[in-house]
PAZAPA-4460 file (N, C-alpha, C; in steps of 0.05 Angstrom, whole numbers, plus 32768, in hexadecimal, padded with zeros to 4 digits):
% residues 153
    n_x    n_y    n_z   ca_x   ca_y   ca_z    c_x    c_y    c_z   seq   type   mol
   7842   8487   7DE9   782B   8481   7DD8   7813   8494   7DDE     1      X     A
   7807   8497   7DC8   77E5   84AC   7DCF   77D2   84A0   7DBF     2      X     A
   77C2   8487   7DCA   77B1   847E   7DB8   779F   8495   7DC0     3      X     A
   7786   8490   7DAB   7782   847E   7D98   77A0   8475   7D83     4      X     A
   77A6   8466   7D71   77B6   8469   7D62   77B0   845B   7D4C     5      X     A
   77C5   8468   7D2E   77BC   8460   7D19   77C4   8441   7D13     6      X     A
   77B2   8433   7D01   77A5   8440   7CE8   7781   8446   7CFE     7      X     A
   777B   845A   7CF0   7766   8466   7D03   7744   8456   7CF3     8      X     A
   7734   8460   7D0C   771D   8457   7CFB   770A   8469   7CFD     9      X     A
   76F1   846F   7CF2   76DE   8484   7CF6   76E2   848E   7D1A    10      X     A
   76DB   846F   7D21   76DB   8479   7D43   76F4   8489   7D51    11      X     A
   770B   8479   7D47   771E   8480   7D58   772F   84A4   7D48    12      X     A
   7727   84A7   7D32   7727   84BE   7D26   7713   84D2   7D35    13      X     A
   76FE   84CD   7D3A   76F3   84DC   7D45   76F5   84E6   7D63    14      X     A
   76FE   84C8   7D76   7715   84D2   7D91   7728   84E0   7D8D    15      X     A
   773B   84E2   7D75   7755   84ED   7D77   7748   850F   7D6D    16      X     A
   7735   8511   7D65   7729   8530   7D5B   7724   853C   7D6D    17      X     A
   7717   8523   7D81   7702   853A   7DA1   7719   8541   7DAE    18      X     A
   772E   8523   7DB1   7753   8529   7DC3   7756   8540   7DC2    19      X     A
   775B   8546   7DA5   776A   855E   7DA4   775C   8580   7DA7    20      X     A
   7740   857C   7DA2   7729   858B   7DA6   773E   859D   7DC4    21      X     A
   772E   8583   7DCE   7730   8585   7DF4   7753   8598   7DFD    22      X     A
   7762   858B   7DE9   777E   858B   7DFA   777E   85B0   7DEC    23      X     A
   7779   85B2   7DD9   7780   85C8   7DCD   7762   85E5   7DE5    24      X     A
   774A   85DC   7DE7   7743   85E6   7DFB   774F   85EE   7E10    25      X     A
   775E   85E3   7E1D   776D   85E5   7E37   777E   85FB   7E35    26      X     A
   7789   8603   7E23   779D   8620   7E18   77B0   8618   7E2B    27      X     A
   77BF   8600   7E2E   77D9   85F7   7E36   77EB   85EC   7E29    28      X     A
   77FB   8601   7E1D   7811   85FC   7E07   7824   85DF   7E0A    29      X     A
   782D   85DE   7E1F   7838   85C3   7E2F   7827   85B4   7E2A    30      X     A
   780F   85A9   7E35   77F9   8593   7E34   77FD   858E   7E1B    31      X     A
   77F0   85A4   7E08   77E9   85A4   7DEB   77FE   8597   7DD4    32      X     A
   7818   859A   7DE1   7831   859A   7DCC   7838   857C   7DCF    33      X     A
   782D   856F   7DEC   7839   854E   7DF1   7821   8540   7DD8    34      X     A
   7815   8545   7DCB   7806   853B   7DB8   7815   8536   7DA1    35      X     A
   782F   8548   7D9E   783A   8541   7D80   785A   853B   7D86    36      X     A
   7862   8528   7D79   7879   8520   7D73   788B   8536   7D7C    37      X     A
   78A7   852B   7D82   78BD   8543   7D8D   78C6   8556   7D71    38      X     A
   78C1   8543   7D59   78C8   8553   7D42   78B8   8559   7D32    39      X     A
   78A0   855B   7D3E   788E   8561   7D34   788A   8581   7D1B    40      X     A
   787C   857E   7D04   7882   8593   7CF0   785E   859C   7CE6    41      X     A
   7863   85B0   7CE1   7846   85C4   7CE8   7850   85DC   7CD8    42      X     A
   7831   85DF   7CC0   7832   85F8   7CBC   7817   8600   7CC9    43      X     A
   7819   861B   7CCF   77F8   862C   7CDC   77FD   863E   7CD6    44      X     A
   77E6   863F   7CC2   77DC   8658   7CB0   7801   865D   7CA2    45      X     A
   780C   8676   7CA4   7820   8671   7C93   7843   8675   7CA0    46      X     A
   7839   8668   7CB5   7850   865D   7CC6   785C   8644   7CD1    47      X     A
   7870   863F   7CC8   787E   8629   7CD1   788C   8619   7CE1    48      X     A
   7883   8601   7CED   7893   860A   7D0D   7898   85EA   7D0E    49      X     A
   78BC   85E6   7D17   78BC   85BF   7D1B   78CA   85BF   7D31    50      X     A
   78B8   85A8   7D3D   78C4   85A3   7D60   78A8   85AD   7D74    51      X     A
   78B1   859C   7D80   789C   85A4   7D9B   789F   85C3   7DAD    52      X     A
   78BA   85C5   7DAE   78C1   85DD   7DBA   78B8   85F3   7DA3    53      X     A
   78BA   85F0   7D94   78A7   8608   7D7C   7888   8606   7D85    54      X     A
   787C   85F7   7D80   7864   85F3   7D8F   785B   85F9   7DA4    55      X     A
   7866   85F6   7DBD   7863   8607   7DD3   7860   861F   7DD1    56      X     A
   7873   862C   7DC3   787C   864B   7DBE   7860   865B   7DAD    57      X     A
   7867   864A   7D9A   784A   8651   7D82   783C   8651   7D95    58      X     A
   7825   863C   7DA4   780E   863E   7DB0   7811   8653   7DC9    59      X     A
   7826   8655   7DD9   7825   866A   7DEB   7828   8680   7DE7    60      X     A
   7830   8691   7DCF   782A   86A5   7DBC   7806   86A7   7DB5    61      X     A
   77FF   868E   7DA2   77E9   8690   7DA1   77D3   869B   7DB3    62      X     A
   77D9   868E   7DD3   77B9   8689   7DDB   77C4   86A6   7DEA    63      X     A
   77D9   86B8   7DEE   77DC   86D1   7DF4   77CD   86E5   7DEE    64      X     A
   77CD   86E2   7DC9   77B9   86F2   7DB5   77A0   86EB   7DBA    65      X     A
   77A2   86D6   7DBA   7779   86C7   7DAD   7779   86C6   7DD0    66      X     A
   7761   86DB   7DD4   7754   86D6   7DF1   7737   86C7   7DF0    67      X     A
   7733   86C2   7E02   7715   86B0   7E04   771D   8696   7DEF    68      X     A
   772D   8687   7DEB   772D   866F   7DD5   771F   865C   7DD8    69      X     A
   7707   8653   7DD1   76F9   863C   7DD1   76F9   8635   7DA9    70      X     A
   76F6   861B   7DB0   7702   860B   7D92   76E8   85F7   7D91    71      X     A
   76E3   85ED   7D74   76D4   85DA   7D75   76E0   85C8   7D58    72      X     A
   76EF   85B5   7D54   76F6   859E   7D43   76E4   858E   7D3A    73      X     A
   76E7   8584   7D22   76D7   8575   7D1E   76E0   8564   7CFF    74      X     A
   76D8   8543   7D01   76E4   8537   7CF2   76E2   8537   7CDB    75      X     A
   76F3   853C   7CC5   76E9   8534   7CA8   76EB   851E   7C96    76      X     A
   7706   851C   7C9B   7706   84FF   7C8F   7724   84F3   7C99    77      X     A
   772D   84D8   7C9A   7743   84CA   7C9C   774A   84AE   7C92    78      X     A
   775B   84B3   7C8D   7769   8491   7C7C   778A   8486   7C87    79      X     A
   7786   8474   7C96   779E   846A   7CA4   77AB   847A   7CB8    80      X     A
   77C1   8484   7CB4   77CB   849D   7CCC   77C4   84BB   7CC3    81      X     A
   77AC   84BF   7CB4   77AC   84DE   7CB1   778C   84DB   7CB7    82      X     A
   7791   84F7   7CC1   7768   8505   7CCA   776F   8520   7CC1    83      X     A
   775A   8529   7CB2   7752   8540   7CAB   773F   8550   7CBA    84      X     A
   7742   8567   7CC4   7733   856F   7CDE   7723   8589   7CD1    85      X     A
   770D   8594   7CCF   7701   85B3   7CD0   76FE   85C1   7CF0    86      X     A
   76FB   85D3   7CEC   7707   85DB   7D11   76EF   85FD   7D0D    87      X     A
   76ED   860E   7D19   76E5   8627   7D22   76ED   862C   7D3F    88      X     A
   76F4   8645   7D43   76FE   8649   7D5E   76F2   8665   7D5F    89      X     A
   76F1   8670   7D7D   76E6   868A   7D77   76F9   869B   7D92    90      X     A
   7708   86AE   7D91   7710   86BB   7D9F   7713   86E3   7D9D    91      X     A
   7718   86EA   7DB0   7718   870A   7DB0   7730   8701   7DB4    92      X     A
   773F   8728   7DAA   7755   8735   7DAD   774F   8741   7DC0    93      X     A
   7767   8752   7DCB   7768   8762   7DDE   775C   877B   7DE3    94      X     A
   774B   8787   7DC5   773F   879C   7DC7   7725   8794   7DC7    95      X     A
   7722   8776   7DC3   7704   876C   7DC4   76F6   876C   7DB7    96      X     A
   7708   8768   7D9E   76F2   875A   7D85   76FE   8742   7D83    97      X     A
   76E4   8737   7D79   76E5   871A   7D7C   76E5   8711   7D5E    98      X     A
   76EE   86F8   7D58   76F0   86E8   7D3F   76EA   86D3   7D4A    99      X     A
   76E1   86C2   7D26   76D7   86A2   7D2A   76F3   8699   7D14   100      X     A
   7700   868A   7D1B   771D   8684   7D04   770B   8665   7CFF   101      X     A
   770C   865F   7CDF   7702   864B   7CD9   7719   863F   7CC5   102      X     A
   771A   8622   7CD0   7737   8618   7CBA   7736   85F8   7CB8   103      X     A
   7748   85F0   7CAB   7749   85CF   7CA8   775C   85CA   7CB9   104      X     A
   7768   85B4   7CC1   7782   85A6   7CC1   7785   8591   7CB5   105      X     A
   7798   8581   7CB0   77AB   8569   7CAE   77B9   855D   7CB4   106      X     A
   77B5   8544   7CC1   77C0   853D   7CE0   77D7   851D   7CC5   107      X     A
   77F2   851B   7CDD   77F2   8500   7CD5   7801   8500   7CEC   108      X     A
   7802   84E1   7CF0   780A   84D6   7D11   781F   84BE   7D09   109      X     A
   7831   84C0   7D1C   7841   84AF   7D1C   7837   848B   7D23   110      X     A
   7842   8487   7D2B   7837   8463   7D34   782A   8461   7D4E   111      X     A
   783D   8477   7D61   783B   8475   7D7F   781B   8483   7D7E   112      X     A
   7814   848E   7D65   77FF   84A5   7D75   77FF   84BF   7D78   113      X     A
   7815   84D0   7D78   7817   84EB   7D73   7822   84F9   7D5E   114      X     A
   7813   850C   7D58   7815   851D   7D3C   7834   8523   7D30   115      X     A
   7835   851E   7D25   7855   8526   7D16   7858   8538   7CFE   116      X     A
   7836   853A   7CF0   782D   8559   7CE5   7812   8562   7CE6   117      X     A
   7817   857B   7CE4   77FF   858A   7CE5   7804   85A2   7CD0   118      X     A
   77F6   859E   7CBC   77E7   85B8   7CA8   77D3   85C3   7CB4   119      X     A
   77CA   85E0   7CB6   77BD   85E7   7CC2   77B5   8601   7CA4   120      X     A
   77A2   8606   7C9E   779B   861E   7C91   7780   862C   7CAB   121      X     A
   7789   8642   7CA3   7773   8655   7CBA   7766   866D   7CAF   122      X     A
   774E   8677   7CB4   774B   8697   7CAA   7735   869E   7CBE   123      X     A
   7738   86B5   7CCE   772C   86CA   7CD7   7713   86D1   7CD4   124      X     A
   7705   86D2   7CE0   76F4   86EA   7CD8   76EA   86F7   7CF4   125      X     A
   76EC   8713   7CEF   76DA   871F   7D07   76BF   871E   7D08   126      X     A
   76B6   8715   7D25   7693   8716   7D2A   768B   8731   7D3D   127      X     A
   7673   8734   7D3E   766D   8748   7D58   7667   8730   7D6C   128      X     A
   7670   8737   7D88   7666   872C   7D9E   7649   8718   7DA2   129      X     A
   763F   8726   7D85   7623   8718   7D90   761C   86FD   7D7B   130      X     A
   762E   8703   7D6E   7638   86E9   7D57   7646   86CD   7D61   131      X     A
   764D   86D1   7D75   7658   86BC   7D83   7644   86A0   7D89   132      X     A
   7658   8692   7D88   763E   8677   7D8A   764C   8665   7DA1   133      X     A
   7669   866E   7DB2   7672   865B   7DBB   7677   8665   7DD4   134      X     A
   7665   8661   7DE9   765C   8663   7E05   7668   8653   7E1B   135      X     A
   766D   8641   7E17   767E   8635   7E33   7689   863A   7E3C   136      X     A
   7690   8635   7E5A   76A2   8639   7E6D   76BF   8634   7E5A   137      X     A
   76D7   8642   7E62   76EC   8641   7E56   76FA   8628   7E61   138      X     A
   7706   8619   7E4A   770D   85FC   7E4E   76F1   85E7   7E41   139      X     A
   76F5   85C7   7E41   76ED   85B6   7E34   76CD   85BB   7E31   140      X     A
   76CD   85BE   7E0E   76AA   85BF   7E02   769B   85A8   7E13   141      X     A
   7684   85B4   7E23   7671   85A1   7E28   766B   8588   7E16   142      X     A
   766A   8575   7E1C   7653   8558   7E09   7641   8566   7DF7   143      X     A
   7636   857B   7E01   7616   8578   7DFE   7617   8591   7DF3   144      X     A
   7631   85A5   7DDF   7635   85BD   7DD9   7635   85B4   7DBD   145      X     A
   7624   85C4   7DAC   761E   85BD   7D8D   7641   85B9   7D7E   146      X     A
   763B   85A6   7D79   7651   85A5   7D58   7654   85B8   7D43   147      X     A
   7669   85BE   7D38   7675   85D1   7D22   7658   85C9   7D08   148      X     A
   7646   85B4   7D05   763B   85AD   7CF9   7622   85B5   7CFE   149      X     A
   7618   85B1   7D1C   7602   85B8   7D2D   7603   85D5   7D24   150      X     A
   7614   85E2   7D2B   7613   85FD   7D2A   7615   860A   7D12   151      X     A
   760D   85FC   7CF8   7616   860E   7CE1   7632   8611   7CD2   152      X     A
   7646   860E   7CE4   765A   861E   7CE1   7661   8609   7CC1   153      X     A
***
């Protein structure tokens, strides 16, 4: 089990957004992947991936490319077992340009509590260094670090 669990409510929608905020901060493909169902099914951006062991793979691929990853989620809306999430993340490549990737998701959860899908749409954009808005120590956003809302985005 991973409460919070559905049917969700503003509040507990909004725990399962920071959850995942946090877990996906951590850039621990293992940690990250015990969040969703063993058969769990996911598209991101325009790739397809079902099973946990896909997931691992995907994300440890991912956080290879995307250096510096700090993420910020945030809730949009939900009804019973689904939350709709807006997200911004901001990471450099290896040559050190940096992007802010801004996207939705679409979560739905099984009974126990963990995700069994995820839609993910994503898009890019490159910033200069000095466009960056996401400063923290690498790993979990401070309390007290502006919202995707706070900040404009």
């Amino acid at each position: 089990m991973r409460p919070p669990l559905p049917p969700f409510t503003a509040e507990t929608a909004a725990q399962k957004v920071r959850m995942a905020e946090d877990a996906w901060n951590t850039r621990d493909p293992e940690k990250v992947s015990l969040a969703y169902t063993p058969d769990t099914v996911w598209r991101n951006r325009a790739e397809f991936l079902k099973g946990r062991e896909a997931v691992q793979a995907f994300l440890t691929r991912k956080w290879a490319r995307e250096l510096e990853y700090r993420l910020i989620k945030e809730l949009w809306a939900f009804d019973g077992n689904r939350i709709a999430v807006r997200f911004a993340y901001e990471w450099r490549d290896d040559s050190g340009q940096w992007y802010r990737a801004y996207g939705n998701e679409n979560w739905e959860f099984s009974d126990d509590g963990l995700m069994a899908r995820r839609i993910a749409s994503i898009n890019d954009l490159p910033i200069a260094e000095s466009e960056r808005k996401y400063h923290w120590p690498q790993g979990r956003r401070p309390d007290d670090h502006p919202s995707l809302s706070d900040l404009g985005l």
